[in-house]
LORO-284210 format. One line per field, with one value per residue: residue number from 1; x, y, z of N, C-alpha, C, O in turn. Coordinates in Angstrom, 1 decimal. Example, Ala and Ser with C-alpha at 12.3 -4.5 7.8 and 13.67 -1.06 7.14 Angstrom:
k <- (1, 2)
n_xx <- (13.2, 12.8)
n_yy <- (-5.7, -2.2)
n_zz <- (7.8, 7.1)
ca_xx <- (12.3, 13.7)
ca_yy <- (-4.5, -1.1)
ca_zz <- (7.8, 7.1)
c_xx <- (13.2, 12.9)
c_yy <- (-3.3, 0.0)
c_zz <- (7.8, 7.9)
o_xx <- (14.2, 13.4)
o_yy <- (-3.3, 1.1)
o_zz <- (8.5, 8.0)
This chain:
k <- (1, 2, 3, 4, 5, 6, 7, 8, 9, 10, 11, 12, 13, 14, 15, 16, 17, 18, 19, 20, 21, 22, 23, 24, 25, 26, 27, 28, 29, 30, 31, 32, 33, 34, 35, 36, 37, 38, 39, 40, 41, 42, 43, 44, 45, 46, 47, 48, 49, 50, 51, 52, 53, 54, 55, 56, 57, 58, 59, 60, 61, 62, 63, 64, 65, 66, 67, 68, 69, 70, 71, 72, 73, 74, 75, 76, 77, 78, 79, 80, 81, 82, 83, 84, 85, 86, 87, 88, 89, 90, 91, 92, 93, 94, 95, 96, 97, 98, 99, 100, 101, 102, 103, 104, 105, 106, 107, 108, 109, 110, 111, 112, 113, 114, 115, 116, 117, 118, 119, 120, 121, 122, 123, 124, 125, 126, 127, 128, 129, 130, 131, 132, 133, 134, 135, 136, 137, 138, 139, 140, 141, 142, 143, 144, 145, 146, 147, 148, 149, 150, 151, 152, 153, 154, 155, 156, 157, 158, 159, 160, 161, 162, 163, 164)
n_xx <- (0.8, 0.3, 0.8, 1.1, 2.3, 1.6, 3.8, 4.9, 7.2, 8.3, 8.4, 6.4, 6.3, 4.8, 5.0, 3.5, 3.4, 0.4, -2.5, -3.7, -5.2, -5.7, -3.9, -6.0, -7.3, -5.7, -5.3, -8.0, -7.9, -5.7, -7.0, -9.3, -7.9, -6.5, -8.4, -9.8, -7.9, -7.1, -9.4, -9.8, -7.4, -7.9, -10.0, -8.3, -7.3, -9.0, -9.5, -7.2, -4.8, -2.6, -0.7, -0.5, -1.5, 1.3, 2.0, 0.0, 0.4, 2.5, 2.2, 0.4, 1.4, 3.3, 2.1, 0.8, 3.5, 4.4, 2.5, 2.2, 4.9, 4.9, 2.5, 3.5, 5.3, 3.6, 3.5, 5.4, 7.1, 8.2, 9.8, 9.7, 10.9, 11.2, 13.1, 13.6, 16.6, 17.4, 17.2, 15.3, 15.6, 13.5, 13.6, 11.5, 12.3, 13.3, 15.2, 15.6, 16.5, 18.1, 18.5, 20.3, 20.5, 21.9, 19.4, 19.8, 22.5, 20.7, 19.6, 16.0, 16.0, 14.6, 14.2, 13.8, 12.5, 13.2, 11.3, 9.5, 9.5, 10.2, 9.6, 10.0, 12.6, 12.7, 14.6, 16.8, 19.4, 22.9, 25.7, 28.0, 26.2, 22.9, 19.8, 17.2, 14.4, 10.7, 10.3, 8.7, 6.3, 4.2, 3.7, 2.2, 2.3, 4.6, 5.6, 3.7, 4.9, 7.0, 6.5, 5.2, 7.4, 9.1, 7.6, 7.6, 10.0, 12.3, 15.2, 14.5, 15.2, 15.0, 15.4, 14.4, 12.8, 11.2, 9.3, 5.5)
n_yy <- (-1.2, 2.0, 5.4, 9.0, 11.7, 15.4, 18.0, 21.1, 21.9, 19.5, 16.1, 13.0, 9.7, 7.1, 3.8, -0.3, -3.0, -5.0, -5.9, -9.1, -9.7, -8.9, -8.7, -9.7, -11.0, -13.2, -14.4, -15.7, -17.7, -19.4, -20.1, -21.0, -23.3, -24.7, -25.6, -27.4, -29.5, -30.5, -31.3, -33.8, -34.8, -36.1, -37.5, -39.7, -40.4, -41.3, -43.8, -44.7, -44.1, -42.2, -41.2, -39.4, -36.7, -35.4, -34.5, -33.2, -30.8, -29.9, -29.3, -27.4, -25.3, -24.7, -23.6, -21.4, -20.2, -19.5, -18.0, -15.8, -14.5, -14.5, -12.4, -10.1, -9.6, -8.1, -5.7, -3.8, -0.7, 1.4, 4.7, 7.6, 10.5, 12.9, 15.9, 19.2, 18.9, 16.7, 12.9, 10.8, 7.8, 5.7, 3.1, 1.6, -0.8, -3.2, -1.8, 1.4, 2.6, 4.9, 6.2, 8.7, 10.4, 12.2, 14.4, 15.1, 13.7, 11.3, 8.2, 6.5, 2.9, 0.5, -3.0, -5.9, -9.2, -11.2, -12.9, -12.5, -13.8, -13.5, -10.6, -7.0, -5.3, -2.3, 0.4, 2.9, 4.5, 6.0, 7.0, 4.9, 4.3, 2.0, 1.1, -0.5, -0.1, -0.8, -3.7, -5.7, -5.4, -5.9, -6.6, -4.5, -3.1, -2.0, -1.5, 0.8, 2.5, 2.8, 4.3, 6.9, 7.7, 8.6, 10.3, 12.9, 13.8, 12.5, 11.1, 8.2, 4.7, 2.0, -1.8, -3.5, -1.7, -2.3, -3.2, -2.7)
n_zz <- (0.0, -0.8, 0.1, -0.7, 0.3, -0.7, 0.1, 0.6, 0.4, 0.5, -0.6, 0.8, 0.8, 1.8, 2.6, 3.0, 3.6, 2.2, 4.4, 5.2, 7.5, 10.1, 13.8, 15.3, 14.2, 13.3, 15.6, 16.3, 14.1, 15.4, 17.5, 16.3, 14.7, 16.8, 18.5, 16.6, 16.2, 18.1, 19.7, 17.5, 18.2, 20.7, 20.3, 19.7, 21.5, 23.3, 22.1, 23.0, 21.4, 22.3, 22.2, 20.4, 20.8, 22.1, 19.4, 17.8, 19.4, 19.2, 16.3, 16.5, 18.1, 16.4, 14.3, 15.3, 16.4, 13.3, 12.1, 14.2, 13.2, 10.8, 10.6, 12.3, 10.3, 8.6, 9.6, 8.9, 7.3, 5.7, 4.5, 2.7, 2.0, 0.1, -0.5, -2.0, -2.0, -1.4, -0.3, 1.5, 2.8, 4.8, 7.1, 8.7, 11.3, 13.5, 14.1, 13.2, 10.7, 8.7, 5.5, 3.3, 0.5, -1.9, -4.4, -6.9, -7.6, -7.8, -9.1, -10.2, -10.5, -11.8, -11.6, -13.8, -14.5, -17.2, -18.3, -15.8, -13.7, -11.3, -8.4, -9.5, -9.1, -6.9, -6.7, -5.7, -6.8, -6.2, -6.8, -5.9, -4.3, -3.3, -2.8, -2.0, -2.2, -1.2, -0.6, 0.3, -1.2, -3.6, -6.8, -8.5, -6.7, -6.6, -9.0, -9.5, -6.9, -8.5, -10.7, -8.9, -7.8, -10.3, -11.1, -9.9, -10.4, -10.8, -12.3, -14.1, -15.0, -16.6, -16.7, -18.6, -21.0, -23.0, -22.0, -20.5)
ca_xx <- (0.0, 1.7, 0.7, 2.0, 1.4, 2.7, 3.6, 5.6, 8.8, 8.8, 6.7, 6.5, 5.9, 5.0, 4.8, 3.5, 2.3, -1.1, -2.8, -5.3, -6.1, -4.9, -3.3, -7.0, -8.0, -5.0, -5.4, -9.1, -7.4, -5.2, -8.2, -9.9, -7.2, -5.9, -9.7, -9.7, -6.3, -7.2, -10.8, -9.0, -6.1, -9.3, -10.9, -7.7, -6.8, -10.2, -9.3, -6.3, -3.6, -2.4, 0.9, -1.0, -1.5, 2.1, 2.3, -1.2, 0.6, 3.8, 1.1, -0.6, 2.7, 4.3, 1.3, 1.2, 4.5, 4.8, 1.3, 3.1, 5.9, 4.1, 1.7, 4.8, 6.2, 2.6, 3.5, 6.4, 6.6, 9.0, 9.0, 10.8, 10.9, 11.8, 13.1, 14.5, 18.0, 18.1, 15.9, 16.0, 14.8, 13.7, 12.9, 11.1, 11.7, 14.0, 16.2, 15.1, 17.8, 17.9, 20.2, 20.4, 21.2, 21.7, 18.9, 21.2, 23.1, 20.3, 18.6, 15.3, 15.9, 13.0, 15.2, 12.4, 13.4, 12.9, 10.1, 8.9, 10.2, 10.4, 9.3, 10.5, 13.0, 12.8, 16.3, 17.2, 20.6, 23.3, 26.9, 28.0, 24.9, 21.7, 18.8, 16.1, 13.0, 9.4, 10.7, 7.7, 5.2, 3.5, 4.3, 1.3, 2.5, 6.4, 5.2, 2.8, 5.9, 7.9, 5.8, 4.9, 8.9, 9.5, 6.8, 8.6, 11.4, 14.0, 15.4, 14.0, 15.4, 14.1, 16.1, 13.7, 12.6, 10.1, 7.7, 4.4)
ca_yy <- (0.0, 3.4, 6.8, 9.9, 13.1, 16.3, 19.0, 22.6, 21.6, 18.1, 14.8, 11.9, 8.8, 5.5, 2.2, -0.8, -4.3, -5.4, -7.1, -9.5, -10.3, -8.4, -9.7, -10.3, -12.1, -14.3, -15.0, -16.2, -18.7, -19.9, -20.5, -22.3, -24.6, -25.1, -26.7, -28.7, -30.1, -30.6, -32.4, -34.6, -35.7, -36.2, -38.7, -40.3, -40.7, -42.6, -45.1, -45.6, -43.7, -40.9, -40.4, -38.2, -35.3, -34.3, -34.5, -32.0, -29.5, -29.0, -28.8, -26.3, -24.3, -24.1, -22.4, -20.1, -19.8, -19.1, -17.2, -14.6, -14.3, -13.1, -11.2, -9.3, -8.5, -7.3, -4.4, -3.1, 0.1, 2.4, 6.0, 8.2, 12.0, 13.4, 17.2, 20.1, 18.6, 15.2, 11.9, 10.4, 6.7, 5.5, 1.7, 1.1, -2.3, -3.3, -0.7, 2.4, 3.0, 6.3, 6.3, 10.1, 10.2, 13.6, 14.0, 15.2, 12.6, 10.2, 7.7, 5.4, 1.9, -1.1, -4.5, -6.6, -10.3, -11.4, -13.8, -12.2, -15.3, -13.2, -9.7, -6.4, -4.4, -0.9, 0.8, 4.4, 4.4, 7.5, 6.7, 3.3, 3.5, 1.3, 1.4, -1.3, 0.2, -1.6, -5.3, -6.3, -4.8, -6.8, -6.7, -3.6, -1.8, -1.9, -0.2, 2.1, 3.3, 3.2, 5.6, 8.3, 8.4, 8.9, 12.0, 13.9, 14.1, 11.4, 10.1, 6.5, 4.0, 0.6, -2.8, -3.8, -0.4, -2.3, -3.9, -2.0)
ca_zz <- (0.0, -1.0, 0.5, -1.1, 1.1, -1.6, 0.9, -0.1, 0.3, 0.2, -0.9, 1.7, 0.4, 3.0, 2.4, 3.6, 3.3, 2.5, 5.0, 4.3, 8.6, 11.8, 15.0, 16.4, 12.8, 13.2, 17.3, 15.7, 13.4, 16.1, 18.5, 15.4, 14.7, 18.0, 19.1, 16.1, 16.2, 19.8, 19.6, 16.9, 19.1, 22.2, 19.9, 19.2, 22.6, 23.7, 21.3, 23.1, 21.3, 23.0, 21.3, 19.2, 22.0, 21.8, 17.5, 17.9, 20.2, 18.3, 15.6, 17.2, 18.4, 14.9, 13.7, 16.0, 16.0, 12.3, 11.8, 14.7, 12.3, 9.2, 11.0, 12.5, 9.0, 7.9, 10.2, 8.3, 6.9, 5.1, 4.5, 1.5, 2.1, -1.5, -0.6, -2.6, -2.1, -0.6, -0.4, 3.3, 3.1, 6.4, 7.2, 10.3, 11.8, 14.7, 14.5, 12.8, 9.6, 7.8, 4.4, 3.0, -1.1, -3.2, -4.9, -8.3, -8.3, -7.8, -9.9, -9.8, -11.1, -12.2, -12.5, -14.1, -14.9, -18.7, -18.7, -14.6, -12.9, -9.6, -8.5, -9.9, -7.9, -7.3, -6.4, -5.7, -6.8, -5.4, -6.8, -5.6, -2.8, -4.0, -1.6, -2.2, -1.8, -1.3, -0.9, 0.9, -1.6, -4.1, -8.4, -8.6, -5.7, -7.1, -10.2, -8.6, -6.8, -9.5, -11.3, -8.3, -7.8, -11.6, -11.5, -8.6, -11.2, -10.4, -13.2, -13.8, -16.1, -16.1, -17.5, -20.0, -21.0, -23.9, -20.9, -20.2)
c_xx <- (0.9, 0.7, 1.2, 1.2, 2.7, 2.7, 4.7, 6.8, 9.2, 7.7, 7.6, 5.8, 5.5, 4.1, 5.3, 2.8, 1.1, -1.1, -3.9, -6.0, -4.9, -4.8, -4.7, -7.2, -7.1, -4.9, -6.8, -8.6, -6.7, -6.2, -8.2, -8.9, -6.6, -7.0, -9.9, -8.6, -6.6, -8.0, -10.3, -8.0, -7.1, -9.6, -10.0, -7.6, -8.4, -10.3, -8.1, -4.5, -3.3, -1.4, 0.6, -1.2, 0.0, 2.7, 1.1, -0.3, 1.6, 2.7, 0.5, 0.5, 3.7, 3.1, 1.0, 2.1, 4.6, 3.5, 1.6, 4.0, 5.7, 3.3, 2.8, 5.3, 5.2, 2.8, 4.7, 6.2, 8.4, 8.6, 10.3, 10.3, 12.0, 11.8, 13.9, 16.2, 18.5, 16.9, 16.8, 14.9, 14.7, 12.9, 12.6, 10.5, 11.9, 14.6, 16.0, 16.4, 17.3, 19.1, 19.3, 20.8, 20.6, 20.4, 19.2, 21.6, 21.9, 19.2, 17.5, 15.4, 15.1, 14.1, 13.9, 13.1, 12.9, 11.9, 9.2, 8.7, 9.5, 9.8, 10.0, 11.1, 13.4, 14.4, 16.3, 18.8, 21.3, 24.4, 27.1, 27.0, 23.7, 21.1, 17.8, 15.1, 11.7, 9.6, 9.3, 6.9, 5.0, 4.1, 3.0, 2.0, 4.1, 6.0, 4.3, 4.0, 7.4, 7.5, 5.6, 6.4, 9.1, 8.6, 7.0, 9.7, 12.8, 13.9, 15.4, 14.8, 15.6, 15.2, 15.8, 12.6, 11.3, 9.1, 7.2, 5.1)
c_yy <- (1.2, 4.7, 8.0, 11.0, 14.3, 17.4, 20.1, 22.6, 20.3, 17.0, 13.5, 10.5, 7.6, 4.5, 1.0, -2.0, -4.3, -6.6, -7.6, -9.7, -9.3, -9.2, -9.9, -11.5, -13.6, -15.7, -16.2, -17.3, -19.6, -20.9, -21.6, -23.6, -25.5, -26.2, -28.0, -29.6, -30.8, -31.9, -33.9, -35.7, -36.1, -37.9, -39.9, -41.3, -41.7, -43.7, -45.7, -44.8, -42.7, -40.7, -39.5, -36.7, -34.6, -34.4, -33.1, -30.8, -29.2, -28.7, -27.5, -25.3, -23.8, -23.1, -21.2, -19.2, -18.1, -17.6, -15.8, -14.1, -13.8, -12.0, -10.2, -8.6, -8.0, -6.2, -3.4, -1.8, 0.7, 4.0, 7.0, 9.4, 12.3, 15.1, 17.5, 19.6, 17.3, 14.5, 11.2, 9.1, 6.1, 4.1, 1.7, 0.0, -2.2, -2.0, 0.1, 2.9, 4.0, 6.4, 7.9, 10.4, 11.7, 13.5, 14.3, 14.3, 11.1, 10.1, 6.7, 4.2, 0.7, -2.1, -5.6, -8.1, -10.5, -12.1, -13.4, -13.1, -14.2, -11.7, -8.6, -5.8, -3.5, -0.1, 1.9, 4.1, 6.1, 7.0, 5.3, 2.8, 3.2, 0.9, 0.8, -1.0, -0.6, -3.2, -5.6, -6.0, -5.7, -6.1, -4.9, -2.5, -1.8, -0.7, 1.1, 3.0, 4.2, 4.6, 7.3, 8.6, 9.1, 10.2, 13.0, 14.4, 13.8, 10.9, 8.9, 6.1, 1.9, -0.7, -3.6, -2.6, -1.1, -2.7, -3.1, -1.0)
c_zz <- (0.0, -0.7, 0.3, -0.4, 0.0, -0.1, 0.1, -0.4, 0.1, 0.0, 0.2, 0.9, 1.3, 2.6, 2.9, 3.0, 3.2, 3.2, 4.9, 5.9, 9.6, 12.4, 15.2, 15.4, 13.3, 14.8, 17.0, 15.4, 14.4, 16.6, 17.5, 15.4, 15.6, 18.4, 18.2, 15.6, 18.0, 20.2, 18.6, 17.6, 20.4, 21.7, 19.8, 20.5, 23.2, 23.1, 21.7, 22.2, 21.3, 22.4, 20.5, 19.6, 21.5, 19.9, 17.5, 18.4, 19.5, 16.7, 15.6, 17.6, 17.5, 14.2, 14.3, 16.1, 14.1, 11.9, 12.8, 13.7, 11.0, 9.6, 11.8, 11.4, 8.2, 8.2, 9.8, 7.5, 6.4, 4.5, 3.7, 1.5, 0.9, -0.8, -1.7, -3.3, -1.6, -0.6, 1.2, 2.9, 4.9, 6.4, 8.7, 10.8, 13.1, 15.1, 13.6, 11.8, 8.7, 7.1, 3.9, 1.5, -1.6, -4.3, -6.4, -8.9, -8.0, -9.4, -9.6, -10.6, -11.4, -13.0, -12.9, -14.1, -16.1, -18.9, -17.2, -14.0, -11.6, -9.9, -9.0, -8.9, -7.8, -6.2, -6.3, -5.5, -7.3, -5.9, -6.7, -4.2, -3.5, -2.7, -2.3, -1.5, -2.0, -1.3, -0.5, 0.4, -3.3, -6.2, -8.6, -7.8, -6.1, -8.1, -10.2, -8.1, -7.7, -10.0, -10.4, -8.7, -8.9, -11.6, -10.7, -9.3, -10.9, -11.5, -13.1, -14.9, -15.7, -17.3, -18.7, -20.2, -22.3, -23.0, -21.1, -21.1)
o_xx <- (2.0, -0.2, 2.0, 0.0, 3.9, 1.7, 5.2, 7.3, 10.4, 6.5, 8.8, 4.6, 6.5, 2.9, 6.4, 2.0, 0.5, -0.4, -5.0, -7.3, -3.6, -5.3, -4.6, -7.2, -7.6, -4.7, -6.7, -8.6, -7.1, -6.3, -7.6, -9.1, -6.2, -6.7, -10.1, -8.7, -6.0, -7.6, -10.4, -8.0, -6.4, -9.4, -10.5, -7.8, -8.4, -11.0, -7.7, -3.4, -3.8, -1.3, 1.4, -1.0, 0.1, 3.8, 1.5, -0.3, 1.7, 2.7, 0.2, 0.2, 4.5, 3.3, 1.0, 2.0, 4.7, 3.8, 1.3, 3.7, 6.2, 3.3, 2.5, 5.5, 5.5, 2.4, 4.8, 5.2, 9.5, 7.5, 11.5, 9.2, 13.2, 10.7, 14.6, 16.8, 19.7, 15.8, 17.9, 13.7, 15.6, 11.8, 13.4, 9.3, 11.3, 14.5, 16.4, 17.3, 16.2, 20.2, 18.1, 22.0, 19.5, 20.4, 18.7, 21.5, 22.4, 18.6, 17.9, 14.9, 15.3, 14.5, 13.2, 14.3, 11.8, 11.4, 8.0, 7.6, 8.4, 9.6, 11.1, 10.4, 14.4, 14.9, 15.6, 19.4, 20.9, 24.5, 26.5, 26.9, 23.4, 21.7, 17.5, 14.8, 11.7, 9.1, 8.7, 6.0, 6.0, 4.8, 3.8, 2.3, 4.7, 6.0, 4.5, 4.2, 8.1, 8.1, 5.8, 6.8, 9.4, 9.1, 6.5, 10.3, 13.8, 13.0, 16.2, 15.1, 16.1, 15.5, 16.5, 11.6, 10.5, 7.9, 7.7, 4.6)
o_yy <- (1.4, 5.0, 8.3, 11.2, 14.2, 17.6, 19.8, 23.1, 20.0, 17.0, 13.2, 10.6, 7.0, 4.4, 0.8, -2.0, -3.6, -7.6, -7.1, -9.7, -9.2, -10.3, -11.1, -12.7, -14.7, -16.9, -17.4, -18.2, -20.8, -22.1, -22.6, -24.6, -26.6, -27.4, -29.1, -30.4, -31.7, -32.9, -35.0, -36.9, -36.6, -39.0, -41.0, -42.5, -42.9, -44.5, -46.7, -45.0, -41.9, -39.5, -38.8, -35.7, -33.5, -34.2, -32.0, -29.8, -28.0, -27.5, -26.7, -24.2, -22.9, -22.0, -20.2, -18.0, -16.9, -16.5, -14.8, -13.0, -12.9, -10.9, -9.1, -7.4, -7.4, -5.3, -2.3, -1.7, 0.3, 4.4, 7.1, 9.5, 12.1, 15.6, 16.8, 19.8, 16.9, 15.0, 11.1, 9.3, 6.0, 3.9, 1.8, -0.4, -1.6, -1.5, -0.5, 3.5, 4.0, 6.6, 8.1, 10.8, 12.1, 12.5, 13.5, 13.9, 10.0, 10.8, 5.9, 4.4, -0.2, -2.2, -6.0, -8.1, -9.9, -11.8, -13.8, -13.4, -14.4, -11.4, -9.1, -5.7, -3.3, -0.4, 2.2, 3.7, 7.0, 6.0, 4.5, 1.8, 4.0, 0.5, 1.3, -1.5, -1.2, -3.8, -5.7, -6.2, -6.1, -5.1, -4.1, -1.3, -1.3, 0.5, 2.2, 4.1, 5.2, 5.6, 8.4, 9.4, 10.3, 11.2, 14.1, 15.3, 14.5, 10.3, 8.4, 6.9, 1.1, -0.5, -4.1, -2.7, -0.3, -2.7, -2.3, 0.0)
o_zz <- (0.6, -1.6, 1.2, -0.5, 0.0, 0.6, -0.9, -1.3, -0.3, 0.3, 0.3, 0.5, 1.5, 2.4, 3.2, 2.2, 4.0, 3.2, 4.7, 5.9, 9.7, 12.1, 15.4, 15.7, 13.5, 15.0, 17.4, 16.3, 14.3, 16.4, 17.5, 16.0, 15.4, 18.5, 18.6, 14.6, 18.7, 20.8, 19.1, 17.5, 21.3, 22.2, 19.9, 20.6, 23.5, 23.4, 21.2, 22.6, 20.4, 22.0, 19.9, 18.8, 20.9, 19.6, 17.2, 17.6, 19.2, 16.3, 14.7, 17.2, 17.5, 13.7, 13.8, 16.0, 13.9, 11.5, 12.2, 13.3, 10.4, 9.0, 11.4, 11.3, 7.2, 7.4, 10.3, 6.9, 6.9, 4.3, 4.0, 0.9, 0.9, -0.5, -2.3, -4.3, -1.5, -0.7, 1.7, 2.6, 5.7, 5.8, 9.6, 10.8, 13.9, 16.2, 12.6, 12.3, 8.1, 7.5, 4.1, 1.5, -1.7, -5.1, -7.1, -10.0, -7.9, -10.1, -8.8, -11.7, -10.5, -14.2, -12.0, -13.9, -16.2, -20.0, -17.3, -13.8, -11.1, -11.1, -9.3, -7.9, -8.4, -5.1, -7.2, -4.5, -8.0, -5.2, -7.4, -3.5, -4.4, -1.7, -3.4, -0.4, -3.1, -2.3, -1.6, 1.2, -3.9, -6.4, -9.0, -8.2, -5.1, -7.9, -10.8, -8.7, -7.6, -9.7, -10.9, -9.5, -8.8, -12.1, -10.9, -8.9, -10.7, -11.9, -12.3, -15.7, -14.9, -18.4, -19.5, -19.6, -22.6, -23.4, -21.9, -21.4)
Protein backbone atom coordinates (compact mmCIF):
# COMPACT_ATOMS: atom_id res chain seq x y z
CA UNK A 1 0.00 0.00 0.00
CA UNK A 2 1.74 3.35 -1.01
CA UNK A 3 0.65 6.83 0.46
CA UNK A 4 2.02 9.87 -1.10
CA UNK A 5 1.40 13.09 1.08
CA UNK A 6 2.74 16.25 -1.60
CA UNK A 7 3.60 18.98 0.93
CA UNK A 8 5.63 22.60 -0.07
CA UNK A 9 8.83 21.57 0.34
CA UNK A 10 8.84 18.13 0.16
CA UNK A 11 6.67 14.76 -0.94
CA UNK A 12 6.47 11.94 1.74
CA UNK A 13 5.85 8.77 0.38
CA UNK A 14 5.00 5.55 3.04
CA UNK A 15 4.81 2.16 2.35
CA UNK A 16 3.50 -0.80 3.63
CA UNK A 17 2.33 -4.28 3.33
CA UNK A 18 -1.10 -5.39 2.46
CA UNK A 19 -2.82 -7.05 4.96
CA UNK A 20 -5.28 -9.51 4.35
CA UNK A 21 -6.08 -10.30 8.59
CA UNK A 22 -4.88 -8.43 11.80
CA UNK A 23 -3.26 -9.67 14.97
CA UNK A 24 -7.01 -10.31 16.40
CA UNK A 25 -8.03 -12.14 12.81
CA UNK A 26 -4.99 -14.28 13.20
CA UNK A 27 -5.36 -14.99 17.25
CA UNK A 28 -9.12 -16.18 15.65
CA UNK A 29 -7.40 -18.65 13.37
CA UNK A 30 -5.22 -19.87 16.08
CA UNK A 31 -8.18 -20.49 18.49
CA UNK A 32 -9.94 -22.26 15.35
CA UNK A 33 -7.23 -24.56 14.75
CA UNK A 34 -5.95 -25.09 18.02
CA UNK A 35 -9.71 -26.68 19.10
CA UNK A 36 -9.73 -28.69 16.12
CA UNK A 37 -6.29 -30.11 16.22
CA UNK A 38 -7.24 -30.60 19.79
CA UNK A 39 -10.84 -32.37 19.56
CA UNK A 40 -8.97 -34.60 16.88
CA UNK A 41 -6.12 -35.73 19.10
CA UNK A 42 -9.34 -36.20 22.22
CA UNK A 43 -10.89 -38.73 19.86
CA UNK A 44 -7.67 -40.29 19.24
CA UNK A 45 -6.81 -40.67 22.61
CA UNK A 46 -10.23 -42.61 23.70
CA UNK A 47 -9.34 -45.11 21.29
CA UNK A 48 -6.28 -45.64 23.13
CA UNK A 49 -3.58 -43.69 21.27
CA UNK A 50 -2.42 -40.93 23.03
CA UNK A 51 0.87 -40.40 21.30
CA UNK A 52 -1.01 -38.19 19.18
CA UNK A 53 -1.45 -35.31 21.97
CA UNK A 54 2.12 -34.33 21.75
CA UNK A 55 2.31 -34.48 17.54
CA UNK A 56 -1.22 -32.04 17.93
CA UNK A 57 0.59 -29.45 20.16
CA UNK A 58 3.83 -29.01 18.33
CA UNK A 59 1.12 -28.80 15.56
CA UNK A 60 -0.58 -26.30 17.23
CA UNK A 61 2.74 -24.33 18.39
CA UNK A 62 4.31 -24.13 14.89
CA UNK A 63 1.26 -22.37 13.71
CA UNK A 64 1.25 -20.09 16.03
CA UNK A 65 4.52 -19.76 16.03
CA UNK A 66 4.77 -19.06 12.26
CA UNK A 67 1.32 -17.23 11.85
CA UNK A 68 3.06 -14.62 14.72
CA UNK A 69 5.94 -14.29 12.31
CA UNK A 70 4.09 -13.07 9.16
CA UNK A 71 1.69 -11.23 11.04
CA UNK A 72 4.83 -9.29 12.51
CA UNK A 73 6.16 -8.51 8.99
CA UNK A 74 2.63 -7.27 7.95
CA UNK A 75 3.51 -4.38 10.22
CA UNK A 76 6.36 -3.13 8.35
CA UNK A 77 6.62 0.09 6.86
CA UNK A 78 9.01 2.38 5.06
CA UNK A 79 9.01 5.98 4.49
CA UNK A 80 10.79 8.21 1.55
CA UNK A 81 10.95 12.00 2.07
CA UNK A 82 11.79 13.37 -1.52
CA UNK A 83 13.05 17.20 -0.63
CA UNK A 84 14.50 20.12 -2.59
CA UNK A 85 18.03 18.63 -2.09
CA UNK A 86 18.15 15.17 -0.57
CA UNK A 87 15.93 11.88 -0.41
CA UNK A 88 15.96 10.41 3.33
CA UNK A 89 14.83 6.73 3.05
CA UNK A 90 13.74 5.49 6.37
CA UNK A 91 12.89 1.66 7.15
CA UNK A 92 11.13 1.05 10.34
CA UNK A 93 11.70 -2.27 11.82
CA UNK A 94 13.98 -3.29 14.68
CA UNK A 95 16.25 -0.67 14.48
CA UNK A 96 15.12 2.39 12.84
CA UNK A 97 17.80 3.04 9.55
CA UNK A 98 17.85 6.31 7.78
CA UNK A 99 20.19 6.33 4.43
CA UNK A 100 20.39 10.06 2.96
CA UNK A 101 21.18 10.24 -1.07
CA UNK A 102 21.66 13.59 -3.16
CA UNK A 103 18.89 14.02 -4.88
CA UNK A 104 21.21 15.19 -8.27
CA UNK A 105 23.10 12.56 -8.29
CA UNK A 106 20.29 10.23 -7.82
CA UNK A 107 18.57 7.67 -9.89
CA UNK A 108 15.33 5.39 -9.81
CA UNK A 109 15.94 1.91 -11.15
CA UNK A 110 12.95 -1.06 -12.16
CA UNK A 111 15.23 -4.52 -12.49
CA UNK A 112 12.39 -6.65 -14.08
CA UNK A 113 13.42 -10.26 -14.94
CA UNK A 114 12.87 -11.37 -18.70
CA UNK A 115 10.11 -13.81 -18.70
CA UNK A 116 8.87 -12.22 -14.60
CA UNK A 117 10.17 -15.32 -12.91
CA UNK A 118 10.43 -13.16 -9.59
CA UNK A 119 9.29 -9.67 -8.48
CA UNK A 120 10.55 -6.39 -9.94
CA UNK A 121 12.98 -4.43 -7.93
CA UNK A 122 12.83 -0.92 -7.28
CA UNK A 123 16.30 0.77 -6.39
CA UNK A 124 17.16 4.42 -5.71
CA UNK A 125 20.60 4.41 -6.82
CA UNK A 126 23.34 7.49 -5.42
CA UNK A 127 26.87 6.68 -6.75
CA UNK A 128 27.97 3.32 -5.56
CA UNK A 129 24.87 3.53 -2.81
CA UNK A 130 21.70 1.31 -3.99
CA UNK A 131 18.80 1.44 -1.56
CA UNK A 132 16.14 -1.29 -2.15
CA UNK A 133 12.97 0.16 -1.78
CA UNK A 134 9.38 -1.56 -1.27
CA UNK A 135 10.70 -5.28 -0.89
CA UNK A 136 7.74 -6.30 0.89
CA UNK A 137 5.23 -4.78 -1.56
CA UNK A 138 3.49 -6.79 -4.08
CA UNK A 139 4.26 -6.69 -8.39
CA UNK A 140 1.32 -3.60 -8.59
CA UNK A 141 2.48 -1.76 -5.73
CA UNK A 142 6.42 -1.93 -7.08
CA UNK A 143 5.20 -0.24 -10.21
CA UNK A 144 2.82 2.06 -8.56
CA UNK A 145 5.94 3.28 -6.82
CA UNK A 146 7.85 3.15 -9.52
CA UNK A 147 5.78 5.60 -11.31
CA UNK A 148 4.85 8.31 -8.34
CA UNK A 149 8.91 8.36 -7.75
CA UNK A 150 9.50 8.89 -11.57
CA UNK A 151 6.80 12.05 -11.51
CA UNK A 152 8.65 13.88 -8.65
CA UNK A 153 11.41 14.09 -11.17
CA UNK A 154 13.96 11.44 -10.40
CA UNK A 155 15.38 10.15 -13.22
CA UNK A 156 14.01 6.54 -13.77
CA UNK A 157 15.41 3.95 -16.10
CA UNK A 158 14.09 0.57 -16.09
CA UNK A 159 16.13 -2.78 -17.52
CA UNK A 160 13.74 -3.84 -20.03
CA UNK A 161 12.62 -0.42 -21.05
CA UNK A 162 10.11 -2.26 -23.85
CA UNK A 163 7.70 -3.93 -20.86
CA UNK A 164 4.35 -1.99 -20.17
Amino acid sequence: MIKVKNQANYCLIELRPNRSADWIHNKWLMLAMASVALTIASAWALFGIWLVFPFAGIEVALLCYLLYRVSHQTYRKETIAIEKSHIHIQSHQRQSKVTSLLRDDTHLELAESPLDWYLPQVKLVSGDTSVAIGEFLNQNDRHQLYEEIKKLGIPAWRHHWWKH
